[in-house]
Each structure stands twice: as structure tokens, then as C-alpha cells.
N, C-alpha and C positions, 0 to 999 in steps of 0.2 A: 585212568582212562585218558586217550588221546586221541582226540580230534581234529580233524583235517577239514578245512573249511578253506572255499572258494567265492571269493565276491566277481560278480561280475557285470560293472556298470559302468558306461562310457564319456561318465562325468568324475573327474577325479577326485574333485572335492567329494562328492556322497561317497565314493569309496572309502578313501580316507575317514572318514567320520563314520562309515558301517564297522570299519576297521575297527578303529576306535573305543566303538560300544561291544562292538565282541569280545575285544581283550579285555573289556573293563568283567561283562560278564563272566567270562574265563577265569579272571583273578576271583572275584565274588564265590565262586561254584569252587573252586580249586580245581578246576579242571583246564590240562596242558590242551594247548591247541595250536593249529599249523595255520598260519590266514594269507594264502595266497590271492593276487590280486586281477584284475583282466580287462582292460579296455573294450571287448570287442566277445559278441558271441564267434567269431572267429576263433582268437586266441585263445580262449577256454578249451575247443574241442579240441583244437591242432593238442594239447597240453591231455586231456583226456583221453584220446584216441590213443595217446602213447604209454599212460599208465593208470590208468581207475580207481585212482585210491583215496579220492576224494569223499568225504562222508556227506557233508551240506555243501551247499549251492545256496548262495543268496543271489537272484535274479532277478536282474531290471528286463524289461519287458520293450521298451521303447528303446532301440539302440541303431546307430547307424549300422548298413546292412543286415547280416540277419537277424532276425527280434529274437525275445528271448521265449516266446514260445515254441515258434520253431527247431527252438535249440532242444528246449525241452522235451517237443516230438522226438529228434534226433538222436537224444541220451535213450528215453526208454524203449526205443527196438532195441537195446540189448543191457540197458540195466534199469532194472524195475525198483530197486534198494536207492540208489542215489535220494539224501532227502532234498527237494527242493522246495526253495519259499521264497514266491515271485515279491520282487519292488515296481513298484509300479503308482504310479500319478493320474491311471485311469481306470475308473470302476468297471468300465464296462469287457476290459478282458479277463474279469474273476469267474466268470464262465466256463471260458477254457481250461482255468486251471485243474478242473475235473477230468479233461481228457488225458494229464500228464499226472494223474494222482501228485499233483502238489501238497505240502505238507498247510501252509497257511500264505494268505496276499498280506502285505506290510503296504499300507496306502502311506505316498510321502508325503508330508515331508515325516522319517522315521519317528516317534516317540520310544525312549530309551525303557520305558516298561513295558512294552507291547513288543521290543524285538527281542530284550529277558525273558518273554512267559512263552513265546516260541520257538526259542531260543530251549527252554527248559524243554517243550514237548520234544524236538528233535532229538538231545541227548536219550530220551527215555526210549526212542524209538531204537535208536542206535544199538540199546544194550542186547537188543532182539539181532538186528543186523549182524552186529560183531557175531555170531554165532554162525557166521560163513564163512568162505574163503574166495579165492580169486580164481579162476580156471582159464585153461587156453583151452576156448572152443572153436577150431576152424579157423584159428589163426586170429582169433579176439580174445582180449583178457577181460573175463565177465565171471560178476559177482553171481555165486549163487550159492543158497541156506543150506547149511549143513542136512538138515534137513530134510530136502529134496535131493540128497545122494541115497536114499535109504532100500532103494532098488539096485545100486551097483552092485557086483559082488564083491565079495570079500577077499580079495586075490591075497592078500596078508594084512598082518596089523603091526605097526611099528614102536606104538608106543607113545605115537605123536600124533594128536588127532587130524592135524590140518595136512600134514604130509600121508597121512592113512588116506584120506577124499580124493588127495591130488592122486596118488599113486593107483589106487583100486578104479579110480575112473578110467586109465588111462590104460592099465592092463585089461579089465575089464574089455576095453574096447579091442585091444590086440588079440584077446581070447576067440572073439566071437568072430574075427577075420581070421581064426583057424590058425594063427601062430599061438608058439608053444611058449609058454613065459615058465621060467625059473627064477622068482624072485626069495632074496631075502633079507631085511633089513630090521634095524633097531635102532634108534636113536634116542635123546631126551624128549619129552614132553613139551618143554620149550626152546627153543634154538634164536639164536640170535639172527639169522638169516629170515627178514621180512615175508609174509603169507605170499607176495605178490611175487619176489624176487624166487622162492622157492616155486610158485607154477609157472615162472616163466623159465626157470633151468630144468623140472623135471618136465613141464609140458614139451619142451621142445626136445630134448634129450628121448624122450620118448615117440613124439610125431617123427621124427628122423628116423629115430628108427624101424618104428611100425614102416614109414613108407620104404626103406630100405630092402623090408620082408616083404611085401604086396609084390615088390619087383621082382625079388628071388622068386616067391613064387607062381608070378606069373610066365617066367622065364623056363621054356621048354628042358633046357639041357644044363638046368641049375644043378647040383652035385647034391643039393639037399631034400630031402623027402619030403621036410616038412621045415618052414622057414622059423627062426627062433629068435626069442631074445630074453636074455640074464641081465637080472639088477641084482646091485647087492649093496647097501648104505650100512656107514656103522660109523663109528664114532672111534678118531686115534690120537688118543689125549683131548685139545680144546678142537678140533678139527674136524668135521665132515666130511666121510670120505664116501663117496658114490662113483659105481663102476655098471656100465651099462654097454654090453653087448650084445651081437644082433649078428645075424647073417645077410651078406648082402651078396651082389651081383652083379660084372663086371669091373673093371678097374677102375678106380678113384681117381680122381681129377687132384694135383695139387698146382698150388703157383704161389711162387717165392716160399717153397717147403712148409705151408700151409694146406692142408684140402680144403676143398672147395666145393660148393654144394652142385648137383648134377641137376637140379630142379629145373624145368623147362616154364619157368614163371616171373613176372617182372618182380617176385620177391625172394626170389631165389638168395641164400646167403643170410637172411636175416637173422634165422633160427640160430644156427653157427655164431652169428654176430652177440645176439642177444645173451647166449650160455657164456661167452667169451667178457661181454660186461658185466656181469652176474659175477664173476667169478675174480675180476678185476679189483671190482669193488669191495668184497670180501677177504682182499691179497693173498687170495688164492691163485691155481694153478690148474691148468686142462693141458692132459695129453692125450693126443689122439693115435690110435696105430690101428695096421691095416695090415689082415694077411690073407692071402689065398679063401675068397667063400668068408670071412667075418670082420667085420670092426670094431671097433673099443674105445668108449670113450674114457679117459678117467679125471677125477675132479678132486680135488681138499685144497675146503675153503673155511678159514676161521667162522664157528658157530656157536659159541661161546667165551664168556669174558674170561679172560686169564685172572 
């Protein structure tokens, strides 16, 4: 088991010594963990907002600019799993910590068996959590319980349960806007390409192209009946190969032999951007081509250890 653990307190010393006692727990438990640090309820979310994969949250409360309640408002409009457990020097905000379903208050100065014994409840919670994934919903990456996918439909099954949620959510969604999906994939059970790193290349891989279709077919004197899109993932030796086309509508924008995203949005680019370090990272390789009425993306990227 491996856990991802964020401190965030604006006195560096108590960080350093929450550090400290965590690792100490961690070696005690044998359990691997990530203890990233944060001066500032700032710098936490700027770091959050860009990837969720934080499992606890140790939070002071009292910090210059925003507190750390507030923060806590801020994470659960969209993730309810985050466990957090406020530090804090003043009794009288253990109140609120019911409105942010916090896990427990650590009053300071910390005592080293009282951040172990909650310290242990987080893990236990976690074993529940783990049994979700990451989703790009609306251009957020937000955790949610396997679980609570159990109404999607079943557009295929791959073989891999985390890439089955990512994928049937998202066809799913293409279905019910009346495009025609032809999907078929197989892959391992486990793949060395992160829960996060794969909704963030199949979510956007797919919003691209869902939105590509909405345009064909809102487009009068489009060539196609009915606007579509084909996935196909498999596996070519240690490698992940995913091929995802779509029917689109009018001519593609490129610059400097790159295409370029048509989005009339201040975040136009980023989807493209994102598959493209996704893919970096994994020393893989994306090729894009475009012809007459369709696009294609293609991708293989190491997903298993040689």
C-alpha cells in the first residue's frame, strides 16, 4: 500500500517534525508513503487543482491568508474522499470540522501516539477509497467510488477494471448524445501507467472527440449521417497501444506542423497539451492525422515493466 500524504502548515518547523512523525509511522506500519510539504493554504491547491492524488491532508487551521478551513470548504465541492485531519492550537474551530467531514482535530502541540492512532484510522479508511478512480468530469479531475459508476453502461469490458469505469463513463456519455461508438479494447489487469495519468489521456482523448462529433453534427451540410467515434487499445509487446477516431468538421488548424485545438475558450489547448505529457512521460509517442470528414489520434506508451 502507498500513500500520498500532504502537510500543510505555515510554520516550518511543525512541518518538519509532522514530517518526521509520519515517516517514523510509515517505517513502524511498513507502509511506503509520499509526504509532500506547503507553506501556504495557497500552495496546496495551486498543487491540488493540477492533480488529486493526494490521499491525507494534515491541516493547520490558523495560516496566513486563507485558513485552513476554508481550504477545506474548497477541496470538498469536488472531492468528498480526500481524508483530512485539521492541526490546530484552537478548540473552538472543532466544530466546523463537521461541515468538511474531517477525519479527526490533532490539538498542538502534536503528541506522537495520538498522530499514530489517526494516523492508523486514515489508512483503514483509505482501503475503501482505493477502490475508486480519478475521472475527468467537465474538465476536473475528481475522485469517485467505483461504486457509484454501477449505472453507467457497459459499452465494453477490457479486462482492466479502472480503465473499464474510465472508458464506459465516457462512451456512455457519447452514446446518449446520439454518436455511434465502435469500441474494442483488452489490455492487462494492471498497467503500469497511473489511475490518474490514464483518466487524464483517455478522458481528454475522448472529450475531444465527443466535442468534435457534437460539431459534425450540429453542422448542416456535414457528409455524415450520423457523427462517430472508434477506440481500439491493445497491447504490442510491453506497450499500450490506443487509437481513437472520430468524425469531425471543417478543416483543422495546425502551427508549426502541430494541430491545434479550434476551442473558443481561455483553455483551449490544454486537453492536446495534457495527452501530449501523459505520453512524454511514459516515452511514448502520439501521432495525430486528419483527413477529409475524420481524425485519428494514435498513442504507445510503455505499460509495463520489461
Amino acid at each position: 500500500m502507498e500513500i500520498k500524504i500532504a502537510v500543510c502548515d505555515d510554520e516550518h518547523q511543525q512541518t518538519e517534525y509532522i514530517k518526521s512523525l509520519v515517516s517514523k509511522w510509515a517505517d513502524a506500519k511498513n507502509i511506503k508513503v509520499t509526504i509532500d510539504m506547503f507553506e501556504s493554504a495557497e500552495k496546496f491547491k495551486s498543487a491540488w487543482s493540477e492533480s488529486k492524488t493526494f490521499d491525507i491532508l494534515l491541516l493547520d487551521i490558523e495560516m496566513g491568508g486563507q485558513n485552513g478551513v476554508e481550504l477545506a470548504r474548497d477541496i470538498r465541492r469536488t472531492d468528498e474522499k480526500l481524508v483530512i485531519i485539521f492541526i490546530t492550537g484552537f478548540a473552538e474551530y472543532i466544530s466546523e470540522g463537521y461541515d468538511v467531514s474531517a477525519l479527526h482535530y490533532l490539538m498542538k502541540p502534536i503528541k506522537a501516539d495520538k498522530l499514530f492512532e489517526v494516523l492508523d484510522r486514515a489508512a483503514r479508511n483509505l482501503t475503501q477509497i482505493n477502490k475508486s478512480i480519478m475521472l475527468n468530469i467537465n474538465g476536473e479531475i475528481r475522485r469517485v467510488l467505483l461504486q457509484d459508476l454501477t449505472s453507467v453502461d457497459t459499452v465494453l469490458k477490457t479486462g482492466n477494471v479502472m480503465l473499464d469505469a474510465i472508458l464506459n463513463s465516457k462512451l456512455s456519455l457519447a452514446k446518449q448524445r446520439n454518436i455511434e461508438v465502435n469500441a474494442k479494447a483488452a489490455v492487462p489487469d494492471r498497467l503500469q501507467i497511473t489511475d490518474v495519468d490514464l483518466c487524464v489521456l483517455i478522458g481528454n482523448l475522448l472529450d475531444n472527440a465527443m466535442e468534435a462529433c457534437v460539431k459534425t453534427k450540429d453542422t448542416a451540410d456535414s457528409e455524415f449521417d450520423r457523427p462517430f467515434i472508434r477506440v481500439y487499445m491493445g497491447m504490442k509487446g510491453y506497450h499500450l497501444y490506443i487509437c481513437v477516431t472520430n468524425s469531425v468538421y471543417g478543416k483543422l488548424k495546425k502551427s508549426g506542423g502541430r494541430f491545434i485545438s479550434t476551442k473558443n475558450s481561455p483553455t483551449h489547448g490544454f486537453g492536446l497539451m495534457r495527452i501530449d505529457k501523459v505520453c512524454d512521460k511514459y516515452g511514448g509517442y502520439c501521432k495525430r492525422n486528419s483527413e477529409p470528414g475524420v481524425f485519428s489520434t494514435e498513442i504507445l506508451l510503455l505499460a509495463k515493466e520489461k
